[in-house]
C-alpha positions in Angstrom: 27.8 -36.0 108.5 29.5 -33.2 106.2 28.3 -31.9 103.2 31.1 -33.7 101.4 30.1 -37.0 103.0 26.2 -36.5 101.6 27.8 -35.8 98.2 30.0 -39.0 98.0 26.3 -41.3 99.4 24.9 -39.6 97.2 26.7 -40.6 94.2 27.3 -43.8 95.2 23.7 -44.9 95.6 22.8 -43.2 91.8 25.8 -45.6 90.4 24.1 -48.3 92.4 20.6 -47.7 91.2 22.2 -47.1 87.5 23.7 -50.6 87.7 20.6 -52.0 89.3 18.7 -50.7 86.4 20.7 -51.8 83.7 20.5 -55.2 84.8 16.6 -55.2 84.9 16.5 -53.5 81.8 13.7 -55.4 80.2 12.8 -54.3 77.1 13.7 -51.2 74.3 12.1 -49.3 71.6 14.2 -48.0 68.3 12.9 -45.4 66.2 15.3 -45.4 63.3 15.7 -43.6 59.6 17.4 -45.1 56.7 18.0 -45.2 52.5 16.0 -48.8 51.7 17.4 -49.7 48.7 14.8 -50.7 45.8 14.4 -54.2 44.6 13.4 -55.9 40.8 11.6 -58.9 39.9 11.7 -60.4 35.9 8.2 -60.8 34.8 8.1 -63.7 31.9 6.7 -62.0 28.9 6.6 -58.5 30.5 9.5 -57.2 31.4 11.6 -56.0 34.8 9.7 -54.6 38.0 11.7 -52.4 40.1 11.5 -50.6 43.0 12.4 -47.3 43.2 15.8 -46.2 46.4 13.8 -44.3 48.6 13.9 -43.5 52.2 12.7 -45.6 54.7 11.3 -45.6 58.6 11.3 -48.7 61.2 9.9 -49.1 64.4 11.7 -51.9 66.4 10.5 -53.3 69.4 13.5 -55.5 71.5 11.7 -57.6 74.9 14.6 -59.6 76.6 14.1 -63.1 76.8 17.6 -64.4 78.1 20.8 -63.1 78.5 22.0 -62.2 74.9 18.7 -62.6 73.4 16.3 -60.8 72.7 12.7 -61.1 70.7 12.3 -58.7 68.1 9.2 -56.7 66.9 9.5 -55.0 63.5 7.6 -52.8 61.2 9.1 -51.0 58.2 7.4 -48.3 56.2 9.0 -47.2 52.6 7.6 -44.8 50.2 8.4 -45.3 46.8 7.5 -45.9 43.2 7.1 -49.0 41.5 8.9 -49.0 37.1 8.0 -51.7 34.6 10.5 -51.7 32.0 12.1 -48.4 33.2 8.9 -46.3 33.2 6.9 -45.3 36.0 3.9 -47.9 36.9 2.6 -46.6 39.7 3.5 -45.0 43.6 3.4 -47.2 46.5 3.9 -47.5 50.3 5.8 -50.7 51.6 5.1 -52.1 54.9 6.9 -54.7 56.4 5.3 -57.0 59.3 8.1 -59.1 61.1 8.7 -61.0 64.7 11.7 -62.9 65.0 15.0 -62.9 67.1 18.1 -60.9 68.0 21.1 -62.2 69.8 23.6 -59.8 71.0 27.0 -60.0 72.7 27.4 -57.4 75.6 30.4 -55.3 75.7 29.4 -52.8 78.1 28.1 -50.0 76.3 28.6 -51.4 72.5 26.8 -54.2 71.9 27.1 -56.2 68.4 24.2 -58.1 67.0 22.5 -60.3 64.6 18.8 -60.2 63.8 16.6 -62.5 61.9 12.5 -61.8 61.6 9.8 -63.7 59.9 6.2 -61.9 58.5 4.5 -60.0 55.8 5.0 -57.6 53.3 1.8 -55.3 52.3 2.8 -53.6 48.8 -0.1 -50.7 48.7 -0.4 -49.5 45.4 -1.4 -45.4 45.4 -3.4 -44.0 42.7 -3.7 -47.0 40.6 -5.9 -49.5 39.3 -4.2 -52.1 40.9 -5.2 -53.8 43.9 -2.9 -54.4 47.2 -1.2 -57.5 47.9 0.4 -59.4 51.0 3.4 -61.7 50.7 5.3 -63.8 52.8 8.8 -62.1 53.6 11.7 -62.6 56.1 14.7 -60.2 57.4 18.4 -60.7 58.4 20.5 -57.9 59.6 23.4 -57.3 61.7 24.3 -53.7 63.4 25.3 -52.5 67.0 23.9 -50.8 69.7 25.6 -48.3 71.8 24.6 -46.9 75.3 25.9 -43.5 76.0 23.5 -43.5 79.1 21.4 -46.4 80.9 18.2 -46.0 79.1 19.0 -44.2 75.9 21.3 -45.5 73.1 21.7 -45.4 69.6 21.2 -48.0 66.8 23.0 -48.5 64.0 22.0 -51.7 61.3 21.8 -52.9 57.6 19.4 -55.3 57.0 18.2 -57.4 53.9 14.3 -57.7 53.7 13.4 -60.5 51.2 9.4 -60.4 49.9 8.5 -64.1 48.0 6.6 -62.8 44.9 5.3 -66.5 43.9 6.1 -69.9 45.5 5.1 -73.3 46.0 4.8 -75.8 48.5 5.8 -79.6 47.8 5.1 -82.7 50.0 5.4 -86.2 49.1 5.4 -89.7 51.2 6.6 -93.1 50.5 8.7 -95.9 51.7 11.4 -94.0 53.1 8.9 -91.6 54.5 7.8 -88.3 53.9 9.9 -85.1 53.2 8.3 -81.2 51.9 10.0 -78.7 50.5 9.6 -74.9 49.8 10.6 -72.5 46.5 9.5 -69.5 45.2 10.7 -66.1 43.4 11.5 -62.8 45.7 12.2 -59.5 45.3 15.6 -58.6 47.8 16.0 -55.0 49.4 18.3 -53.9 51.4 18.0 -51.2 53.9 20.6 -49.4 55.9 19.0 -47.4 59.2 20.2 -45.9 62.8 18.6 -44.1 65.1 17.1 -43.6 68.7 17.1 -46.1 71.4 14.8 -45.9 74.4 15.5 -48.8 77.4 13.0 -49.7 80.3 
């Protein structure tokens, strides 16, 4: 065979393996930067609790589990600085803990998606008095991905991240049967993020 002949197998049989590898892509990694938008909570008898806009970093973690679907690993670090009343309170890092679910619709390289995550929220107070604390919170976001190449793409989301303050948990039984419910107070952020995709 020629060189051209070579050339065109060659070719051929990268396209091949590309393909191949897309479809066994099994799981991603997203490294993204963002602005997280602060949130505030009204205290009874002392006033507003806000967070301070401040910019944020999330590590995501994305393990196919069907076609369109995806299970989603998420952390979320912000630093920023917590205001009672409009004056400074104290500085403090964020983190947000979450698992949960993605569902995407592939259209080639974009693919549009929705995101919802259950988990925890650590608010870590810095140079202060007062002590850490751990709250339930949950996520939904919605974004798109886009794949410029097989294994690396970019990501591009907003996401609300909800953090329940205080809340209770109700249960109650008779004739009819039994029936729970949940409330609570939250503090709402909103963050908006892109960044780097790695595939496998």
């Amino acid at each position: 065979m020629n060189r051209v002949t070579w050339i065109v197998l060659a070719v051929a049989l990268c396209l091949g393996t590309s393909t191949a590898d897309a479809q066994r892509r099994k799981a991603e990694i997203s490294v993204l930067g963002g602005w997280q938008f602060g949130g505030s909570l009204n205290i009874y008898q002392a006033g507003s609790i806000s967070i301070k806009d401040a910019l944020a970093v999330t590590g995501v973690v994305d393990i196919n589990i069907q076609r369109g679907g995806q299970l989603e690993l998420m952390y979320d670090w912000q630093g920023t600085q917590v205001n009672l009343g409009g004056a400074k309170l104290f500085d403090a890092d964020l983190h947000y803990f979450q698992i949960g679910g993605l569902g995407y619709v592939d259209k080639g390289k974009l693919e549009p998606f929705g995101v919802a995550t259950l988990g925890l929220t650590y608010i870590n107070p810095k140079d202060s008095e007062f002590n850490g604390e751990t709250r339930f919170s949950f996520t939904l976001g919605a974004g798109a991905k886009v794949f410029p190449t097989e294994r690396i793409g970019l990501r591009f989301e907003g996401r609300l991240l909800m953090t329940v303050i205080d809340g209770a948990v109700g249960l109650g039984c008779g004739g009819a049967g039994c029936s729970g419910g949940l409330w609570g107070w939250g503090m709402a952020q909103g963050v908006v993020s892109a960044g780097l995709i790695l595939a496998f």
